[in-house]
SETOR-983140 format. One record per residue (C-alpha): residue number from 1; chain; x negated, y negated, z. Coordinates in steps of 0.1 Angstrom, whole numbers. Each point is the difference from the previous one (the first is absolute). Example, Ala and Ser with C-alpha at 12.3 -4.5 7.8 and 13.67 -1.06 7.14 Angstrom:
BEGIN
+-----+-----+-------+-------+-------+
! seq ! mol !     x !     y !     z !
+-----+-----+-------+-------+-------+
!   1 !   A !  -123 !    45 !    78 !
!   2 !   A !   -14 !   -34 !    -7 !
+-----+-----+-------+-------+-------+
This chain:
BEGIN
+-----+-----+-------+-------+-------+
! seq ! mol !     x !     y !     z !
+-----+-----+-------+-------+-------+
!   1 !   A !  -270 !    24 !   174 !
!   2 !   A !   -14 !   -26 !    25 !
!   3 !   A !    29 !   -29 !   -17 !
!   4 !   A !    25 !    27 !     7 !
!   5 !   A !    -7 !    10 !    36 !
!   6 !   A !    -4 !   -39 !     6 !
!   7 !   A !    34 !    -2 !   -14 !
!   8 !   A !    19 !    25 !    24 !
!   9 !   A !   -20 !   -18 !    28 !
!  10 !   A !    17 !   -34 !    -8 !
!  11 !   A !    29 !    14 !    -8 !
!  12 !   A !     3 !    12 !    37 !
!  13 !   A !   -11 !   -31 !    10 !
!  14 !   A !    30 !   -15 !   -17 !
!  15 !   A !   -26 !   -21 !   -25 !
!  16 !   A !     7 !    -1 !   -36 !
!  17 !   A !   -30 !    23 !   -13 !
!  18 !   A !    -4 !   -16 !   -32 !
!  19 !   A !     6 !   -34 !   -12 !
!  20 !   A !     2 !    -9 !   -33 !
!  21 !   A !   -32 !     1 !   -23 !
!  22 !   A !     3 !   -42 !   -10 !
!  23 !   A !    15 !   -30 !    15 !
!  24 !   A !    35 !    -3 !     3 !
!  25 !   A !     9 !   -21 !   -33 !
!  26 !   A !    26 !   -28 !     5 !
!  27 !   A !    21 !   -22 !   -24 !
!  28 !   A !    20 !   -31 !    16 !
!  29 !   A !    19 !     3 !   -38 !
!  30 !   A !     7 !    45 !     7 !
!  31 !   A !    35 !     7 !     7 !
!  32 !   A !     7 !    11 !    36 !
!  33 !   A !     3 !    30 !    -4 !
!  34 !   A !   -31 !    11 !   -18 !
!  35 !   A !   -15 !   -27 !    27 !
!  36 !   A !    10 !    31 !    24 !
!  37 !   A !   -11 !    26 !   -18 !
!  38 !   A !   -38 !   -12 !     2 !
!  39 !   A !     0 !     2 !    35 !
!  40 !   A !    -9 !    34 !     2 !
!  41 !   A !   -27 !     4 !   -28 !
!  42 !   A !     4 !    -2 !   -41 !
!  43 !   A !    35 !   -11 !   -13 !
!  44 !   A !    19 !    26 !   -20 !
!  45 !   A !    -8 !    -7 !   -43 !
!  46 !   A !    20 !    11 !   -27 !
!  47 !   A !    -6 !    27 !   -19 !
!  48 !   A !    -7 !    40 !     8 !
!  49 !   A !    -4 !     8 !    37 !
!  50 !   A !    -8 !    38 !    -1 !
!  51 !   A !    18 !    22 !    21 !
!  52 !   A !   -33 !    23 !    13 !
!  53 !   A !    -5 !    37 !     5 !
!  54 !   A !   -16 !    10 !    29 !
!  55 !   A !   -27 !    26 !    -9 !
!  56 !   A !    -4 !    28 !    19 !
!  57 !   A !   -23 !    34 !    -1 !
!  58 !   A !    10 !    27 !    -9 !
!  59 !   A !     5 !    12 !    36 !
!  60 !   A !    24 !   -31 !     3 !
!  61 !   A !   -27 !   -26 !    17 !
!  62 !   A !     3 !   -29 !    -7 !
!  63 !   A !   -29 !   -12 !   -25 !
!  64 !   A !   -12 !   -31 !     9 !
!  65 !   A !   -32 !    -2 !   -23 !
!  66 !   A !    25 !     9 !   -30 !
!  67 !   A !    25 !   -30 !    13 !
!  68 !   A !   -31 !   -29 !     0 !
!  69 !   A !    -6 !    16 !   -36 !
!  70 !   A !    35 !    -4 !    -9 !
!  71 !   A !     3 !   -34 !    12 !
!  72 !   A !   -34 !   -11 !   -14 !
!  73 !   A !    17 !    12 !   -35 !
!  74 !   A !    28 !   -21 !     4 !
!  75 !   A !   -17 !   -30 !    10 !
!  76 !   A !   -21 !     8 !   -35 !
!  77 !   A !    30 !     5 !   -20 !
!  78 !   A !    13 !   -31 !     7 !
!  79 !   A !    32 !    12 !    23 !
!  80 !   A !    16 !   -29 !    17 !
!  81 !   A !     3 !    14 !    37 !
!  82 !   A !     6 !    33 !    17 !
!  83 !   A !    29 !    15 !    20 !
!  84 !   A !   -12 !    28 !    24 !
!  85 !   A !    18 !    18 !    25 !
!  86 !   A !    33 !     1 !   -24 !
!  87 !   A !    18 !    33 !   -14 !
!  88 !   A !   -29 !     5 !   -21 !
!  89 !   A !   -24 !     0 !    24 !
!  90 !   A !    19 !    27 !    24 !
!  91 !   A !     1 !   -24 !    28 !
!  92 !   A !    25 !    23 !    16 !
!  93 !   A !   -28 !    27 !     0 !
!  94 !   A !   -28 !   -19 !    16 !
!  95 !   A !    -7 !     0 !    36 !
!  96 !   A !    -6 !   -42 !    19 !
!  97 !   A !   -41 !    10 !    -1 !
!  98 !   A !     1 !    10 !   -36 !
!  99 !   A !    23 !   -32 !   -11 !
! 100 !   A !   -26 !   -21 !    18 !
! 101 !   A !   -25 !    16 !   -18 !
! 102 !   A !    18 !   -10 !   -34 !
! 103 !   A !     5 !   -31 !     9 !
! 104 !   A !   -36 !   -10 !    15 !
! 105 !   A !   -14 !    16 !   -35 !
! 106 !   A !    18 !   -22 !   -21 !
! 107 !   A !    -6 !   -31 !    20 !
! 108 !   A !   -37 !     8 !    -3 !
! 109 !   A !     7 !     9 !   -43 !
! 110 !   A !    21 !   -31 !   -10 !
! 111 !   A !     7 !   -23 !    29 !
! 112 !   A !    -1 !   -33 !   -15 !
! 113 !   A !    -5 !     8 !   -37 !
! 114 !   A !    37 !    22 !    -1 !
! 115 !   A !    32 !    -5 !    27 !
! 116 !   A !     6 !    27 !    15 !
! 117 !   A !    35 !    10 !     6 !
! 118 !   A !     9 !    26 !    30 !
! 119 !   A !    30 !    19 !     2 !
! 120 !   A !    13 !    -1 !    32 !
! 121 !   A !    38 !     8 !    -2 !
! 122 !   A !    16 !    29 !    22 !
! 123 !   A !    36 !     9 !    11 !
! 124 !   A !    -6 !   -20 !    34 !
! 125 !   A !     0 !   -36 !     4 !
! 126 !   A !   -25 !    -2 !    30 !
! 127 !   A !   -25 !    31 !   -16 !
! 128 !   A !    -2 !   -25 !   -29 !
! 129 !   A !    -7 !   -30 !    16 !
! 130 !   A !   -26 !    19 !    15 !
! 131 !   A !   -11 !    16 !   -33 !
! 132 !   A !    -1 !   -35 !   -13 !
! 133 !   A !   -23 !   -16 !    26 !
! 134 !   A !   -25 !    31 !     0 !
! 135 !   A !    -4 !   -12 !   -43 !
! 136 !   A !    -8 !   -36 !    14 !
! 137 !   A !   -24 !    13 !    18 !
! 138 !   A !   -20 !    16 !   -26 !
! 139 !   A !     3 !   -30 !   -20 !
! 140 !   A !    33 !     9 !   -26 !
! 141 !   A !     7 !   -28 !   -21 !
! 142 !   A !    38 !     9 !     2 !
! 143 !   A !    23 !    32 !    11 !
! 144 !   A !    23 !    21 !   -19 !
! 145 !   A !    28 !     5 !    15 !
! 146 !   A !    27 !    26 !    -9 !
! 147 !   A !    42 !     0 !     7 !
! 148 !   A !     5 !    23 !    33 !
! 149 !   A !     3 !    36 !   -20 !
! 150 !   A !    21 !    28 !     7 !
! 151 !   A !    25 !   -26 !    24 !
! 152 !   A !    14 !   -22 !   -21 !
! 153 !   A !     5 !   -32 !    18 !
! 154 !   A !    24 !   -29 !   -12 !
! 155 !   A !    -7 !   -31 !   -21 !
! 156 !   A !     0 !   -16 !    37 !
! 157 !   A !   -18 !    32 !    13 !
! 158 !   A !   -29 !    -9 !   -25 !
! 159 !   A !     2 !   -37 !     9 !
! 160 !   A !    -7 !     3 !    32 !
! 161 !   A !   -30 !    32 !    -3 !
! 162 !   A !   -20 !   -25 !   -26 !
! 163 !   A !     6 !   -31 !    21 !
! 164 !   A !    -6 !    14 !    32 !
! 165 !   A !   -36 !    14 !   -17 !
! 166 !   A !    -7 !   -34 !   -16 !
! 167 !   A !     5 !   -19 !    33 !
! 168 !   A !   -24 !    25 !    19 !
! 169 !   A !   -28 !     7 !   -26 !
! 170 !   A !   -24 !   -25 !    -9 !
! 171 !   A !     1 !    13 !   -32 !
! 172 !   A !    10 !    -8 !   -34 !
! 173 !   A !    25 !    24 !   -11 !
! 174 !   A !    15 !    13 !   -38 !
! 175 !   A !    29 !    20 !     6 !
! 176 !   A !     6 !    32 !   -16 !
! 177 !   A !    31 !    14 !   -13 !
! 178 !   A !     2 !    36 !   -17 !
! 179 !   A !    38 !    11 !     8 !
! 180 !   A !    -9 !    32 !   -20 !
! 181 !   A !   -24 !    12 !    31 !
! 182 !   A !    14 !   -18 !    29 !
! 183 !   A !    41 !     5 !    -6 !
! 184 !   A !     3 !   -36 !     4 !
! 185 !   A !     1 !   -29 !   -27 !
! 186 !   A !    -8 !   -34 !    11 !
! 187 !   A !    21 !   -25 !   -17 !
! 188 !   A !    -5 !   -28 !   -14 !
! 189 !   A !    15 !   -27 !    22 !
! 190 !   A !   -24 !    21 !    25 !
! 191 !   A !   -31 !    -7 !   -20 !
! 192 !   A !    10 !   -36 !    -2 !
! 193 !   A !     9 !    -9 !    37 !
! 194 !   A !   -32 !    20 !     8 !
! 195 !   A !   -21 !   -17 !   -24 !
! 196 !   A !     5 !   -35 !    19 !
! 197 !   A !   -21 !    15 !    29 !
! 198 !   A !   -32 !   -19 !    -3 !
! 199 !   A !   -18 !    33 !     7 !
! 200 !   A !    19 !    25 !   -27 !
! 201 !   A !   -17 !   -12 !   -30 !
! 202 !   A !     8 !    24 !   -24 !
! 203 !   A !    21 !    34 !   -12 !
! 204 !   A !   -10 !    32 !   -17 !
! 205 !   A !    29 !    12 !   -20 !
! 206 !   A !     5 !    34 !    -8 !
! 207 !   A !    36 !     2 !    -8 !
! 208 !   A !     0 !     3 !   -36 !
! 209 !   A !    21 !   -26 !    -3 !
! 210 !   A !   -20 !   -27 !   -22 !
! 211 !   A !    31 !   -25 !    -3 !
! 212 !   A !    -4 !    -9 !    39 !
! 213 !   A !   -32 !   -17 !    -8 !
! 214 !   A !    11 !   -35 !   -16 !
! 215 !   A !    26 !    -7 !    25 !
! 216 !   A !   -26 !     6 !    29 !
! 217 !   A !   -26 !   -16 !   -20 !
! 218 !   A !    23 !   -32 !    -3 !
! 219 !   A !    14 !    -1 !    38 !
! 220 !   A !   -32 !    11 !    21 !
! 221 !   A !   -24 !   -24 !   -21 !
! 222 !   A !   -31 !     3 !   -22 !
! 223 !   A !   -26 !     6 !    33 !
! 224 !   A !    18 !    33 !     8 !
! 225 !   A !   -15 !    26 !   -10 !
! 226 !   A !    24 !    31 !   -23 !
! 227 !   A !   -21 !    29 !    -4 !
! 228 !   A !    14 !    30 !   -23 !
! 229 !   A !     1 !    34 !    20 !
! 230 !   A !     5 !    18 !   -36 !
! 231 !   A !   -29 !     3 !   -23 !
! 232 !   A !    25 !     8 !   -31 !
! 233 !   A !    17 !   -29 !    13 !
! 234 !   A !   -25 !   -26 !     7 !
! 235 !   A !    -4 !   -17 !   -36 !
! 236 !   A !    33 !    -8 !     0 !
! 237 !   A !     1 !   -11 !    32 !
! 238 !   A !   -26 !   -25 !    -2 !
! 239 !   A !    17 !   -13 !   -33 !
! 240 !   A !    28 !    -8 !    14 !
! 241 !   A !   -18 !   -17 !    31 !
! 242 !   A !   -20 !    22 !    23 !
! 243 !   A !   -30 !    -7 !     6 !
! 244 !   A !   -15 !    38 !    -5 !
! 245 !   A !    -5 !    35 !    18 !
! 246 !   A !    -9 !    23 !    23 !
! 247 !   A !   -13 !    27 !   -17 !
! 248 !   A !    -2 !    38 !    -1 !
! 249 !   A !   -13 !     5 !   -33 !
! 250 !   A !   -28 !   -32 !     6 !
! 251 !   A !   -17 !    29 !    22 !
! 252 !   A !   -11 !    13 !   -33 !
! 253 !   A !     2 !   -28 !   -24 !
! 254 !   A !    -6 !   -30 !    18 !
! 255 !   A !   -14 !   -22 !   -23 !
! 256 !   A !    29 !    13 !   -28 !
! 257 !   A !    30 !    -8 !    22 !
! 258 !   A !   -21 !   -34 !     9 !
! 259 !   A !     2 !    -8 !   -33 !
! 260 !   A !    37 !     8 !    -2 !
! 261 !   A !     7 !   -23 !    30 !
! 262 !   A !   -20 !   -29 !   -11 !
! 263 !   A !    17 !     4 !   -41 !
! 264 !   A !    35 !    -2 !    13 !
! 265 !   A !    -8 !   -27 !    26 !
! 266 !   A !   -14 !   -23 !   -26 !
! 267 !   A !    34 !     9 !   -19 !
! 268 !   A !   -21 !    19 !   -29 !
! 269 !   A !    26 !    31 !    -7 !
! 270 !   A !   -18 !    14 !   -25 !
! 271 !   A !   -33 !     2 !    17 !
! 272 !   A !    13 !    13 !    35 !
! 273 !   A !    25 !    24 !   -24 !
! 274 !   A !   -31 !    15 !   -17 !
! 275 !   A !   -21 !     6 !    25 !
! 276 !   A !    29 !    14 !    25 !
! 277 !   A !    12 !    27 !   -28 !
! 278 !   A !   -31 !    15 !     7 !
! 279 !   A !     7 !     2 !    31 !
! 280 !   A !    33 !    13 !    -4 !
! 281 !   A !    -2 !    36 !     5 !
! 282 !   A !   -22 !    -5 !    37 !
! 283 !   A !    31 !   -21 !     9 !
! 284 !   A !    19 !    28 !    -9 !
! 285 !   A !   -21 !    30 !    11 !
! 286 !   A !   -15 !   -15 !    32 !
! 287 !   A !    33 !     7 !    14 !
! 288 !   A !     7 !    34 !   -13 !
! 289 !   A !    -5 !    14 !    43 !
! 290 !   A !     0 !   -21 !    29 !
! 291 !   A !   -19 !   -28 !     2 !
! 292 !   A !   -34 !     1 !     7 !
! 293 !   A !    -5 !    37 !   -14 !
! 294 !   A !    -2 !    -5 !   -41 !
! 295 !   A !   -22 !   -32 !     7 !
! 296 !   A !   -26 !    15 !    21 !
! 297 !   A !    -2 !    29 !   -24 !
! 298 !   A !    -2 !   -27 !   -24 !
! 299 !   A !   -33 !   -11 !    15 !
! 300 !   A !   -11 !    27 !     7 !
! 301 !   A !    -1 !    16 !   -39 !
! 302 !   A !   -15 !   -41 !    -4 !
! 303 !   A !   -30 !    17 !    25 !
! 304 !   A !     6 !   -30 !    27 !
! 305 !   A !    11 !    16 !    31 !
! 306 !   A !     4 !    38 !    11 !
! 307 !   A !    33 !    19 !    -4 !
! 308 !   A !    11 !    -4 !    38 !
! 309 !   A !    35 !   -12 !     8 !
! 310 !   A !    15 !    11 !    38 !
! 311 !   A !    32 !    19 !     8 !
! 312 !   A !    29 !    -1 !    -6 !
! 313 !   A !   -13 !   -12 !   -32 !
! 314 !   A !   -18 !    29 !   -24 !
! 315 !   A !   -22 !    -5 !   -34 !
! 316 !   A !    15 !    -7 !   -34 !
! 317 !   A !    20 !    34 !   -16 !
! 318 !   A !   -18 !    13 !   -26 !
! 319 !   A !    30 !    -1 !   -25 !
! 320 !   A !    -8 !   -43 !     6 !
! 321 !   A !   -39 !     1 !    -4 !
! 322 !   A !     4 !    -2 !   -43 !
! 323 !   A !    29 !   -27 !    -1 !
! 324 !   A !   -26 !   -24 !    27 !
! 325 !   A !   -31 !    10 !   -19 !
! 326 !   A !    19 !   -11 !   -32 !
! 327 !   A !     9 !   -34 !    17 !
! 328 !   A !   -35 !   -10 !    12 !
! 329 !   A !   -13 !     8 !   -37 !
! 330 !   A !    25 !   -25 !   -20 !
! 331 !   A !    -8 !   -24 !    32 !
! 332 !   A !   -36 !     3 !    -7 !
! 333 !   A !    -6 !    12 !    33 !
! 334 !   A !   -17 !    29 !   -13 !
! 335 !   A !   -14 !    13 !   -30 !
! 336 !   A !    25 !    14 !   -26 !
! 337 !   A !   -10 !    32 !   -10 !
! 338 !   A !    15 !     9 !   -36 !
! 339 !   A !    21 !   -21 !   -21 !
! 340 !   A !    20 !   -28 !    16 !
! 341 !   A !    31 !    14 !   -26 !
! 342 !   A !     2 !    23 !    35 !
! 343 !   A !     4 !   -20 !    21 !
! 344 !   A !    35 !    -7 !    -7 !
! 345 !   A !    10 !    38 !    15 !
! 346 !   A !     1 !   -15 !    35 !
! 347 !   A !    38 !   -18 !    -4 !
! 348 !   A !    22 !    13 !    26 !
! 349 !   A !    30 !    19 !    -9 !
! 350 !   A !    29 !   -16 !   -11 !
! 351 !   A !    41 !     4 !    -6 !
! 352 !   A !    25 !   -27 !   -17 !
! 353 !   A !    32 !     2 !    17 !
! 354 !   A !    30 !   -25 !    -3 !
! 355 !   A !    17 !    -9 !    33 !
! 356 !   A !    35 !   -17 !    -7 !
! 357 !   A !    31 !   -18 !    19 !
! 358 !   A !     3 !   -23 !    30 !
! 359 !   A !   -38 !    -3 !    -1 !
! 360 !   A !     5 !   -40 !    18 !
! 361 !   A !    27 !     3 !    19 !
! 362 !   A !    -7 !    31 !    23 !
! 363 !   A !   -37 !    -5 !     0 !
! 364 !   A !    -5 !    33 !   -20 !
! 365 !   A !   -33 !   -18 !   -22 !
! 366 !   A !   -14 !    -9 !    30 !
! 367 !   A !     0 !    34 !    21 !
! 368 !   A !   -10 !    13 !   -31 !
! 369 !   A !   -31 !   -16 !    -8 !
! 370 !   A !    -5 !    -1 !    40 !
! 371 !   A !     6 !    38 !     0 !
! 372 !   A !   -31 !     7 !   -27 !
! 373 !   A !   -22 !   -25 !    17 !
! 374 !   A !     3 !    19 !    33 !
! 375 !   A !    -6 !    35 !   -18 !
! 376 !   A !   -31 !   -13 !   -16 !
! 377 !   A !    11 !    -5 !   -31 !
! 378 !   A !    -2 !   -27 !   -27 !
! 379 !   A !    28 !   -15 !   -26 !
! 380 !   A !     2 !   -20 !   -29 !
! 381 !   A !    32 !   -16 !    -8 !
! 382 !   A !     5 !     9 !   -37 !
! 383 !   A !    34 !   -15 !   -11 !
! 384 !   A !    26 !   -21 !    21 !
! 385 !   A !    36 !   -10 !   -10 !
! 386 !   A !    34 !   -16 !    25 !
! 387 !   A !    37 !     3 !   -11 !
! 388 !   A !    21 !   -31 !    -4 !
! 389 !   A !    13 !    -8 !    35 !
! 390 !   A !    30 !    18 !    11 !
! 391 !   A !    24 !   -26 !    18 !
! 392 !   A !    28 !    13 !    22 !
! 393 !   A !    28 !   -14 !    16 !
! 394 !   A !   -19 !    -8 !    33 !
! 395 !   A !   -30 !   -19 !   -26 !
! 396 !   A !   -25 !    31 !    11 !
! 397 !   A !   -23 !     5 !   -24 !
! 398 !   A !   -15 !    35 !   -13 !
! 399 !   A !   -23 !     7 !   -23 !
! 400 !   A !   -11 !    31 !   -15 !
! 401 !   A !   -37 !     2 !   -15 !
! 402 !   A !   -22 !    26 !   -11 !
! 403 !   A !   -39 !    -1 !     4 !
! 404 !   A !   -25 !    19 !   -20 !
! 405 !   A !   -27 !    13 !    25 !
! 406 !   A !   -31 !    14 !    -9 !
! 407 !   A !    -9 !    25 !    33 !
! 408 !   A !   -41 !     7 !     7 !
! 409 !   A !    -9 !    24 !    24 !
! 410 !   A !   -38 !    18 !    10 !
! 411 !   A !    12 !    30 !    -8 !
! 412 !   A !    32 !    21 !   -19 !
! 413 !   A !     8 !    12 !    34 !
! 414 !   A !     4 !   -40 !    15 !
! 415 !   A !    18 !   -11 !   -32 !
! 416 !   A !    25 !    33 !     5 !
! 417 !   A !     4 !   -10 !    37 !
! 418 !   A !     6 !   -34 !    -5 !
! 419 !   A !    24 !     4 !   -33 !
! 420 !   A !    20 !    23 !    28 !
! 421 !   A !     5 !   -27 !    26 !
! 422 !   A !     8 !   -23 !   -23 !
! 423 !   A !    29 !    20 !   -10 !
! 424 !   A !     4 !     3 !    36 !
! 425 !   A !     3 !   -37 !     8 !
! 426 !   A !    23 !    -2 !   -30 !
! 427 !   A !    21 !    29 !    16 !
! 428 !   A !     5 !   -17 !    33 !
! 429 !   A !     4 !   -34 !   -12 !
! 430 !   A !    37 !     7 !   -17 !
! 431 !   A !     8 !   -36 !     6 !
! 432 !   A !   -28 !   -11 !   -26 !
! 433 !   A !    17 !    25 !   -23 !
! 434 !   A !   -31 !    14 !   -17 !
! 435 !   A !   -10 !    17 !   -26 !
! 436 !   A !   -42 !    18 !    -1 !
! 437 !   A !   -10 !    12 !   -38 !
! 438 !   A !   -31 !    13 !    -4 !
! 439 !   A !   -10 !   -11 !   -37 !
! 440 !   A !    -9 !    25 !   -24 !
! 441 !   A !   -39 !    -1 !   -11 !
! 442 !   A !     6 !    -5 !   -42 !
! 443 !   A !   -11 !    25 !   -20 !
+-----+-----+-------+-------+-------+
């Protein structure tokens, strides 16, 4: 505790309280960009950056002997740097002491041997500048930072919030876009003017939209850093260009989703596919309640850190504690008890419908697929077909299709829910004029 009092002390004084473990490496042949993100410590690797828990008692203390445990773990395992301070780690819980108490642990755990990646973001500018420097202080390697939520700036609104932050925090920076938590869905041409900031050195993508990776990839260079925000998402994405992931499900298999990461950024497809179908279901199931609760009842059935999580947050339903138990076991996270022939009873739910007509041209696909995402469900697109063009007089075009959808759900009760607002949607879009069939199960 005598490193962490010294570190509030300096951090009063206005004196970084940690400087990095090693010498400051420097290439004259490094791009300039990864040339500025040195400056503040280790530079950010490929690979799986885990997206950390922060233990707690069961009284809802934060456990700091557990969290140098955790992190001694990782650096075991072989995971290739830690995010702290994020969603996962229920940032938005913690009081300014106990964050400093987080952060001064994990300098004294990995500092040097693992960057260490703070996130910082909040729905102010100036708080996050502020945010920001107090991570610099305790030695961060980088900072998360997170689109404003619940306001929903512009493209230019978001422009000027990350530039601003870059130009007053001597800090390298990955922004952070998750429009499914924040409301607000940084584009592409954002991510690219951004990304010529010498100090925004990298994005963490959790849009679910794989197909923005290459064009990023091939506009904001190969010393940019494109981190998946989607663990079912991530093997793909590094395929097609990323360079790996922040992960939820890498709190409990670390060096499995390493392995994925490294597989898929080598190109090896059938190595990183192997290894992440085990996975598959803690991809899945990780996410079956808010994030952090299934993962930290996750490590806790794994005997690594106590059951607390704070309010508004509550432990795992019990109707989940089978399907997660189930997931670890075909992860190898835990021992599988019985035949593994059972361990295929954990697969959500699931409904074929076939939505049909102006799928393209009034966007209907799209809200679709959008509107499952957002009520936590999963699809599979089972069967596709588009009509022959339909030219008019006035050479518009329209085409009908029909797409074969395979709907997943946690539960009967989310698959009934969603089914309805799809028909919903289709209801109120009469322009896309569509049709909603639920498929009949054969016999």
């Amino acid at each position: 505790m005598v490193r962490m009092a010294a570190a509030w002390v300096c951090m009063a004084a206005g004196v970084a309280a940690f400087q990095p473990a090693g010498p400051l490496l420097r290439c004259s042949q490094r791009p300039a960009k990864l040339e500025m993100a040195m400056v503040a410590g280790m530079p950010l690797p490929p690979g799986s950056l885990v997206a950390l828990v922060t233990p707690m008692l069961d009284s809802g203390a934060v456990d700091i002997p557990t969290l140098r445990k955790l992190l001694q773990w990782h650096k075991a395992e072989g995971t290739d740097g830690v995010v702290i301070l994020g969603t996962t780690g229920e940032a938005s819980t913690l009081t300014d002491l106990e964050k400093g108490e987080v952060m001064a642990a994990t300098r004294e755990e990995i500092g040097g041997v693992m960057p260490i990646v703070v996130g910082t973001g909040t729905i102010s500018t100036d708080a996050t500048i502020a945010a920001t420097k107090q991570a610099k202080l305790f030695g961060a390697d980088a900072a998360l930072i997170v689109t404003p939520y619940y306001v929903k700036p512009s493209q230019a609104g978001l422009i000027d919030h990350f530039t601003t932050i870059a130009d007053s925090a001597d800090l390298p920076i990955i922004l952070y876009n998750v429009p499914g938590r924040t409301g607000v869905d940084m584009s592409v041409e954002t991510t690219v003017a951004l990304s010529r900031h010498p100090r925004i050195i990298g994005l963490k993508d959790a849009t679910g939209d794989n197909a923005r990776v290459a064009p990023m990839r091939a506009v904001c260079g190969n010393d940019f850093r494109l981190y998946s925000g989607e663990d079912a998402m991530a093997r793909e994405y590094v395929l097609q260009g990323g360079d790996g992931v922040i992960s939820v499900t890498a709190n409990v298999a670390p060096s499995s989703v390493k392995q994925v990461m490294a597989a898929a950024k080598n190109g090896d497809v059938s190595v990183a596919g192997a290894t992440d179908d085990r996975l598959s279901a803690l991809h899945r199931d990780l996410f079956c309640e808010a994030n952090p609760i299934p993962v930290k009842w996750a490590l806790n059935r794994m005997d690594r850190v106590s059951a607390g999580i704070r309010s508004p947050l509550s432990p795992l339903g019990q109707t989940y504690h089978s399907r997660i138990e189930s997931a670890l076991q075909k992860a190898q996270c835990i021992e599988v008890k019985g035949s593994t022939k059972e361990l295929t009873s954990d697969a959500w739910p699931c409904r074929d419908l076939l939505l049909q007509g102006h799928l393209f041209d009034q966007g209907l696909i799209n809200q679709a697929l959008e509107l499952i995402e957002k009520r936590g469900g999963d699809f599979e697109i089972t069967a596709f077909s588009v009509a022959p063009n339909d030219q008019n007089s006035e050479f518009n075009f329209k085409r009908t299709s029909s797409c074969g959808i395979r709907l997943m759900a946690v539960d009967t009760s989310a698959l009934d829910d969603i089914t309805e607002r799809l028909q919903q949607l289709v209801n109120v879009l009469e322009s896309a004029e569509g049709s909603l069939t639920v498929v009949p199960v054969a016999a």
